[in-house]
C-alpha positions as semicolon CSV with decimal commas, in nm:
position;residue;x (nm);y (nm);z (nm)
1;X;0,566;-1,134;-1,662
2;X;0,267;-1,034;-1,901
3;X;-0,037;-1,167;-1,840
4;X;-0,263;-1,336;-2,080
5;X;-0,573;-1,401;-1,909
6;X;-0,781;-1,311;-1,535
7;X;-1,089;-1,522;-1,471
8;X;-1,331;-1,389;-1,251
9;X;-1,539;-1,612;-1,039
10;X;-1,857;-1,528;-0,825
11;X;-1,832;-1,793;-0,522
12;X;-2,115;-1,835;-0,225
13;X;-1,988;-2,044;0,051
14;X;-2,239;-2,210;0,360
15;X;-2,060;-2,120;0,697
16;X;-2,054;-2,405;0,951
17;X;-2,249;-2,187;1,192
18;X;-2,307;-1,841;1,215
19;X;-2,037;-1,562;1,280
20;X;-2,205;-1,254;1,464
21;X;-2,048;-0,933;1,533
22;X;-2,195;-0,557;1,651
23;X;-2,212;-0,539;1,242
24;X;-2,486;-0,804;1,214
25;X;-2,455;-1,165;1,156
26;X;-2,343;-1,368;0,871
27;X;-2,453;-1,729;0,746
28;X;-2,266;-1,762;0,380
29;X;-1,994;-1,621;0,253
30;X;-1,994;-1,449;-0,071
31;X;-1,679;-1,351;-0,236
32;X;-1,460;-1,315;-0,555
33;X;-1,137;-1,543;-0,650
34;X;-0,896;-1,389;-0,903
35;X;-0,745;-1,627;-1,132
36;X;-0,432;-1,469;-1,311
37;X;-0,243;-1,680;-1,625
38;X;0,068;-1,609;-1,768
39;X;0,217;-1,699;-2,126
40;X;0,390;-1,954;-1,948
41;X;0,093;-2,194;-1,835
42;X;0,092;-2,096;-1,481
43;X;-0,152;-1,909;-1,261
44;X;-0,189;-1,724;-0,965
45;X;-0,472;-1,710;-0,739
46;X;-0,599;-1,420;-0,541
47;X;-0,939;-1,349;-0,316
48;X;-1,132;-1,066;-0,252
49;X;-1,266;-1,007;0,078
50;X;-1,537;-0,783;0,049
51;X;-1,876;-0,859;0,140
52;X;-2,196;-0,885;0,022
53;X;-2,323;-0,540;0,211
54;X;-2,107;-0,239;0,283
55;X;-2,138;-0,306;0,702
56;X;-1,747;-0,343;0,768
57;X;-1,624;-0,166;0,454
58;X;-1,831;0,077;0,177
59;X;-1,698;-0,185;-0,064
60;X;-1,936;-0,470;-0,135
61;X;-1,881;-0,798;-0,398
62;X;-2,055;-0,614;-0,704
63;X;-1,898;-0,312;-0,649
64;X;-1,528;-0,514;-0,674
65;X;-1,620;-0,696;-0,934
66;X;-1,713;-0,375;-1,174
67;X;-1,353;-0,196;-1,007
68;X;-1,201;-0,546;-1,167
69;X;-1,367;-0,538;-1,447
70;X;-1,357;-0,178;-1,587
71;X;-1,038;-0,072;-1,437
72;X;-0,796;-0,277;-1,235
73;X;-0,820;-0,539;-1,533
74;X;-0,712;-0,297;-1,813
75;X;-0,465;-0,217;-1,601
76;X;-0,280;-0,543;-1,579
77;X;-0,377;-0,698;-1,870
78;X;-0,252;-0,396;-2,119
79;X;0,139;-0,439;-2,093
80;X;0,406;-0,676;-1,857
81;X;0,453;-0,667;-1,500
82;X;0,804;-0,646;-1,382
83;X;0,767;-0,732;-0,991
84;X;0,400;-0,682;-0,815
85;X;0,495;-0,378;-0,592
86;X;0,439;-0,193;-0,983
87;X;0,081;-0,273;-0,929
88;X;0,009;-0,085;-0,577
89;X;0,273;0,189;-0,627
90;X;0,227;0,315;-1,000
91;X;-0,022;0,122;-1,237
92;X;-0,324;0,151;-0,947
93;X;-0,263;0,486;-0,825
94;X;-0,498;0,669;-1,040
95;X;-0,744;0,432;-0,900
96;X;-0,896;0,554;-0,569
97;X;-0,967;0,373;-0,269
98;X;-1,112;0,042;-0,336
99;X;-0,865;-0,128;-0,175
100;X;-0,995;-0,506;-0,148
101;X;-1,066;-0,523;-0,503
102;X;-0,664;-0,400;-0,565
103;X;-0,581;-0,692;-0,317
104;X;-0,730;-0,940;-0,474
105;X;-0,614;-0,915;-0,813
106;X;-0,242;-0,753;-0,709
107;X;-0,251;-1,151;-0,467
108;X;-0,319;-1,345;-0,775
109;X;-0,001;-1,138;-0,955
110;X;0,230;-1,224;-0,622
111;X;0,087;-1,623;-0,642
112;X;0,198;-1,619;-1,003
113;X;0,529;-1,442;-0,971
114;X;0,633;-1,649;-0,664
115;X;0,522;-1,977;-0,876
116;X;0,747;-1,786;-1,140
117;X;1,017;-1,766;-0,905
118;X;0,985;-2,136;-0,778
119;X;0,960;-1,990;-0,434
120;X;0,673;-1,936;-0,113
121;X;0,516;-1,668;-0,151
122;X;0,629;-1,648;0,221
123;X;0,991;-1,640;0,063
124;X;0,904;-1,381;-0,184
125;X;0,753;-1,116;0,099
126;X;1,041;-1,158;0,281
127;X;0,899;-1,343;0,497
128;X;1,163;-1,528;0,793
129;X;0,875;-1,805;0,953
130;X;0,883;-2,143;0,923
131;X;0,556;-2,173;1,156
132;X;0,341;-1,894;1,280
133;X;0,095;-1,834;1,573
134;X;-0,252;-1,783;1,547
135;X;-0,517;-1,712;1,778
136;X;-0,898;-1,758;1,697
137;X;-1,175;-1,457;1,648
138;X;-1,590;-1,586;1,867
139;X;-1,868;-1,376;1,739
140;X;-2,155;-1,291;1,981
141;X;-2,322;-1,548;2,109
142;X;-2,665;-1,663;2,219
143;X;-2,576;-1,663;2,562
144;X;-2,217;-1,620;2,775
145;X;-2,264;-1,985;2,849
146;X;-2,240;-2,066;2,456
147;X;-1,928;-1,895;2,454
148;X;-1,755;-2,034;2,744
149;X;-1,795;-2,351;2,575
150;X;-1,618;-2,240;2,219
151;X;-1,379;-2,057;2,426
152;X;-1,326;-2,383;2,630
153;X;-1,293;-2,570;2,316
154;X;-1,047;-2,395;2,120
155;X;-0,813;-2,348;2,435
156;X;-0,827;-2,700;2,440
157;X;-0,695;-2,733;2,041
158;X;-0,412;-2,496;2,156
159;X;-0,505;-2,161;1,975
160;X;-0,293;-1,920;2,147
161;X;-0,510;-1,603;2,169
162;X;-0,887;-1,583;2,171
163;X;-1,056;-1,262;2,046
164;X;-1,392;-1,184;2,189
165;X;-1,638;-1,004;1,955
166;X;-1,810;-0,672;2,196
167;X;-2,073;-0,418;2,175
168;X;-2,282;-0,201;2,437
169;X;-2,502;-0,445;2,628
170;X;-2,246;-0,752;2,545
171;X;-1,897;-0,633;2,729
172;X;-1,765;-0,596;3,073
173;X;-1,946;-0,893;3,204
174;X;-1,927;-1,094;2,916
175;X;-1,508;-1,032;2,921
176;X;-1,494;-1,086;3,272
177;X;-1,695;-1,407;3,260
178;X;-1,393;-1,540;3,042
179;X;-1,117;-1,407;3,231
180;X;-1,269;-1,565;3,526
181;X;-1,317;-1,920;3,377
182;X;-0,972;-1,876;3,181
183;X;-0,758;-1,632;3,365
184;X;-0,371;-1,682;3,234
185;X;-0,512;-1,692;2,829
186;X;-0,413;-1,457;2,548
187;X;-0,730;-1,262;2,570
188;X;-0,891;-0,939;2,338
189;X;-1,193;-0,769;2,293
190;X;-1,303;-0,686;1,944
191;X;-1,572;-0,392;1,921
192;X;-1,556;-0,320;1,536
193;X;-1,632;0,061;1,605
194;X;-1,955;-0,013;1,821
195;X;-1,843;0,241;2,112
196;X;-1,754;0,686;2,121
197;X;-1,591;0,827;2,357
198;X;-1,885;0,867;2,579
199;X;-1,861;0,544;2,659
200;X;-1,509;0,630;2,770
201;X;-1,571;0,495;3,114
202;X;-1,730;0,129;2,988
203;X;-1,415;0,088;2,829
204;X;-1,194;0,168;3,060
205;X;-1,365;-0,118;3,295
206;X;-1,164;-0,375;3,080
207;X;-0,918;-0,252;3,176
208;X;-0,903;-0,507;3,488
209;X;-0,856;-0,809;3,255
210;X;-0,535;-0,784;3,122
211;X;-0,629;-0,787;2,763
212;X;-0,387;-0,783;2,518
213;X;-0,541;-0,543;2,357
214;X;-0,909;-0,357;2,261
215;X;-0,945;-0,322;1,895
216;X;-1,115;-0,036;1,697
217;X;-1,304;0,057;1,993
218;X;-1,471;0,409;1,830
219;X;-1,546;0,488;1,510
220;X;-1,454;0,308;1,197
221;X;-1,266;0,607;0,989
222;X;-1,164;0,783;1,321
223;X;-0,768;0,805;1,448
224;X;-0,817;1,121;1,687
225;X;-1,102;0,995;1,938
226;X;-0,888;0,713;1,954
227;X;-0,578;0,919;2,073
228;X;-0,754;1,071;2,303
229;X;-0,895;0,746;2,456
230;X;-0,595;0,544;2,475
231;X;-0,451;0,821;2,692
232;X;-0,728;0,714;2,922
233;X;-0,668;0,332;2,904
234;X;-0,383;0,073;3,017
235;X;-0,488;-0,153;2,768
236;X;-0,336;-0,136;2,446
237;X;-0,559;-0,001;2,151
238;X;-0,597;-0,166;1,769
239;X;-0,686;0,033;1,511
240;X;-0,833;-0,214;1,228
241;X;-1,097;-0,020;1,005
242;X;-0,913;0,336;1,060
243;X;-0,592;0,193;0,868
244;X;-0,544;0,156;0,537
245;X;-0,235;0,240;0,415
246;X;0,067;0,314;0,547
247;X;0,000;0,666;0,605
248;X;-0,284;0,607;0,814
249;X;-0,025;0,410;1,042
250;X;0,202;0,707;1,064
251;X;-0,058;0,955;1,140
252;X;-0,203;0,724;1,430
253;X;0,178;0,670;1,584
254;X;0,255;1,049;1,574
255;X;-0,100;1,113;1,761
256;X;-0,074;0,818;1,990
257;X;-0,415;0,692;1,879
258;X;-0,307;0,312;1,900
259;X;-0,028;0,027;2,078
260;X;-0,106;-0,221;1,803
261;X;-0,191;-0,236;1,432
262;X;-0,405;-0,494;1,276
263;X;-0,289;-0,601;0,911
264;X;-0,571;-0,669;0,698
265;X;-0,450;-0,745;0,341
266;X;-0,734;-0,707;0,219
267;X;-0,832;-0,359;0,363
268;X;-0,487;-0,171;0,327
269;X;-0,494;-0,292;-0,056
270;X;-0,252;-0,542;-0,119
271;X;0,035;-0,693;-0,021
272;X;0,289;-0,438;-0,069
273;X;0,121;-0,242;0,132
274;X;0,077;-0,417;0,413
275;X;0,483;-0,502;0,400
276;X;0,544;-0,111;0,394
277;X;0,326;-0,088;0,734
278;X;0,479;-0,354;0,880
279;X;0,817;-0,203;0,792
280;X;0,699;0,074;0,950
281;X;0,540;-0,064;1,256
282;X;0,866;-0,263;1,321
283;X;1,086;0,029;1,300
284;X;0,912;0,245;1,535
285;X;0,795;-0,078;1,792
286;X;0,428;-0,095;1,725
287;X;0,367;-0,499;1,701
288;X;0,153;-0,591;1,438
289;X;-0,063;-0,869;1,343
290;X;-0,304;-1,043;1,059
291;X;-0,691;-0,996;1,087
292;X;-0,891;-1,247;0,940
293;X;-1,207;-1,150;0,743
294;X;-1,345;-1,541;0,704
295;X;-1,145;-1,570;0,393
296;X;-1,166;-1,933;0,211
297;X;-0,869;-2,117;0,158
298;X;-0,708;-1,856;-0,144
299;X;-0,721;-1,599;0,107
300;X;-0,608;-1,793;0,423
301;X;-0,300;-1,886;0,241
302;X;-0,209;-1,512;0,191
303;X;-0,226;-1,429;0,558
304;X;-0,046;-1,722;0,585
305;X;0,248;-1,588;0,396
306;X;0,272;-1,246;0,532
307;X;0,243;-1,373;0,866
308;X;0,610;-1,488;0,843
309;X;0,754;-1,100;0,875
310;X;0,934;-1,058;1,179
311;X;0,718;-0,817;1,297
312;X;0,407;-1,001;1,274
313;X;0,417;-1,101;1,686
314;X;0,102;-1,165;1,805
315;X;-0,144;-1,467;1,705
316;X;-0,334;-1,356;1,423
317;X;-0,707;-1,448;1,297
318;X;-0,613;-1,719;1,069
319;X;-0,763;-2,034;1,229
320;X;-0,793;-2,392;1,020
321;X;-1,018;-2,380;0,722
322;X;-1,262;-2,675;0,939
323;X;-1,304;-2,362;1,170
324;X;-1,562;-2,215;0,902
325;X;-1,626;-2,476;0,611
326;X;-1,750;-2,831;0,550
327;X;-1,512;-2,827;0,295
328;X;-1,293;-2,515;0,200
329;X;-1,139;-2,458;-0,189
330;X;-0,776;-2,554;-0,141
331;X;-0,591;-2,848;-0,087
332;X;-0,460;-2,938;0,173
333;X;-0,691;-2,758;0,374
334;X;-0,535;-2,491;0,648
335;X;-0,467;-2,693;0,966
336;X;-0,336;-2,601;1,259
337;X;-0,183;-2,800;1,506
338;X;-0,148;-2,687;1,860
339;X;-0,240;-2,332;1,804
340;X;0,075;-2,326;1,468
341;X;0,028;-2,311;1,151
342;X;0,306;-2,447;0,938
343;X;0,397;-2,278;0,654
344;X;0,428;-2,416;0,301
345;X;0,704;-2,490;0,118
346;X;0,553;-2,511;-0,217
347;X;0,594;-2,259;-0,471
348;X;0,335;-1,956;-0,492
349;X;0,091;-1,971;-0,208
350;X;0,193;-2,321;-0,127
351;X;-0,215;-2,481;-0,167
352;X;-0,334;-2,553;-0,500
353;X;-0,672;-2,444;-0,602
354;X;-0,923;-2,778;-0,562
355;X;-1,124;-2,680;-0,875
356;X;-1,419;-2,943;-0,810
357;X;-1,525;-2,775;-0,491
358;X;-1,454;-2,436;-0,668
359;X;-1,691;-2,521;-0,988
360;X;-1,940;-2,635;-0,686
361;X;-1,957;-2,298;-0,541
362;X;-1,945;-2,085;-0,855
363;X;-2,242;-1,883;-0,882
364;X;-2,103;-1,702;-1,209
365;X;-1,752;-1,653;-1,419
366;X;-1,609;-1,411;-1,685
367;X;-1,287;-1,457;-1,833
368;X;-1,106;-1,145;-1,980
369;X;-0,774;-1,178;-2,220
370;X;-0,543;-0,939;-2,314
């Protein structure tokens, strides 16, 4: 597969309403889509999920874009790709970190080769699914009363897990307010490192509301606090911002830092990655699942298809594109019906690219060529 041409393209998306988290709130959506061609007339389609500010991640939108452009780029563009796991495992090694801008370009390769193939990308992962699960992720809210109300809302359009966004000041009581008015859901607390092991004893006061799990209660590049809080907790960590590659999950098994892993394309670089730690996770019986980051359609579509490995057992983030957009970049849209997604059967990532609504939300573009 050699690739003749990657298209950049700048995109700024209006969310339907505002998605707060102990991180700060956000109102658009700014992001990168990777447009791949071959010699052949297809392309592949890949998104980048980093942000505008360096809150969750120190990566940030101009910061992919000049990884893309300088390096990662070059590095596809200067000679033919035999299978996408090449990209991750020899041509991008030199390249440190930065691992959303190596997702986003190494997606658009696995669209194209799938397409290529005449296969799902679901197919081409390995993936087993014909439908998945997926639960929903409520920022913090205006008032517990608010939240009730979404919570009552997407219960009632069958999402089987709903994640709670946390912080100090906007826990214990807000959780148990939910268990209360829902008390046999699929219920977790998200807390995107707002907590340290001071607050040991907060934390463990969850502990009466049979979450299925607490994710990345302490600090965001931290596996060893975490061990030694889970030892004081029956609910199950997830680590989420501590993992990035497969080595990270090994480290935080053998220390006993975490129950559950959260897959986050995206964050662990690719897609080849994230197969290796869910390999991994499988074979030593840590369940895994996907994290959303409020990806657009491109990006929904991926966590789509590696949701379909065996391993991937609990509801992930990816809710229906009408969850967050007026109108999202793909068609179809992502529904879900009943709390399932079903997967695509088309070739690639099985939604083509709806390039009206693209051009509409294209704040700049560069094409590059080999």
């Amino acid at each position: 597969m050699r690739i003749k041409q990657i298209i950049l393209r700048h995109m700024k998306m209006r969310m339907l309403r505002p998605f707060t988290t102990s991180l700060g709130t956000e109102y658009d959506k700014e992001f990168i889509v990777v447009e791949a061609k071959s010699e052949d007339g297809l392309s592949g389609w890949g998104e980048s999920v980093a942000a505008i500010e360096p809150f969750y991640k120190e990566e940030t939108v101009k910061t992919n874009w000049h990884i893309l452009e300088d390096f990662l780029i070059p590095l596809v563009l200067e000679k033919p790709i035999a299978h996408p796991d090449e990209l991750n495992e020899e041509r991008f090694k030199p390249i440190r970190g930065n691992y959303m801008a190596k997702a986003a370009i190494e997606g658009a390769i696995w669209d194209l080769y799938a397409r290529q193939q005449g296969i799902p990308l679901a197919k081409a992962l390995g993936g087993e699914k014909k439908k998945i699960e997926v639960g929903i992720s409520l920022g913090i809210e205006e008032s517990v009363n608010e939240l009730l109300s979404l919570v009552e809302k997407y219960v009632q359009e069958g999402y089987k897990r709903i994640k709670v966004k946390i912080k100090p000041g906007w826990d214990v009581e807000v959780v148990r307010a939910v268990r209360e008015r829902f008390p046999d859901i699929q219920l977790m607390a998200d807390a995107n490192s707002a907590y340290t092991l001071a607050d040991a004893e907060r934390l463990k006061a969850l502990d009466e509301f049979n979450l299925t799990m607490i994710e990345q209660p302490l600090a965001h590049d931290d596996i060893v606090d975490h061990a030694e809080l889970q030892a004081q907790l029956k609910t199950p960590i997830c680590l989420d911002e501590s993992i990035h590659s497969v080595e990270d999950v090994r480290k935080a098994i053998k220390l006993g830092s975490c129950g559950v892993i959260n897959i986050k394309i995206g964050r662990v670089g690719g897609l080849t990655e994230a197969k290796k730690i869910h390999d991994l996770c499988k074979e030593r019986n840590i369940p895994v699942w996907c994290g959303g980051m409020l990806e657009a359609g491109i990006g929904r579509a991926h966590n789509v298809a590696i949701t379909t490995l065996s391993n991937f057992i609990l509801p992930g983030d990816t809710a229906a594109s009408s969850r967050y957009w007026e109108k999202d970049i793909i068609t179809p849209e992502v529904t879900v019906e009943d709390g399932w997604i079903t997967v695509p059967e088309k070739p690639g990532i099985g939604y083509e690219p709806d390039h009206d609504c693209m051009d509409n939300f294209t704040l700049y573009s560069k094409s590059y060529f080999a």
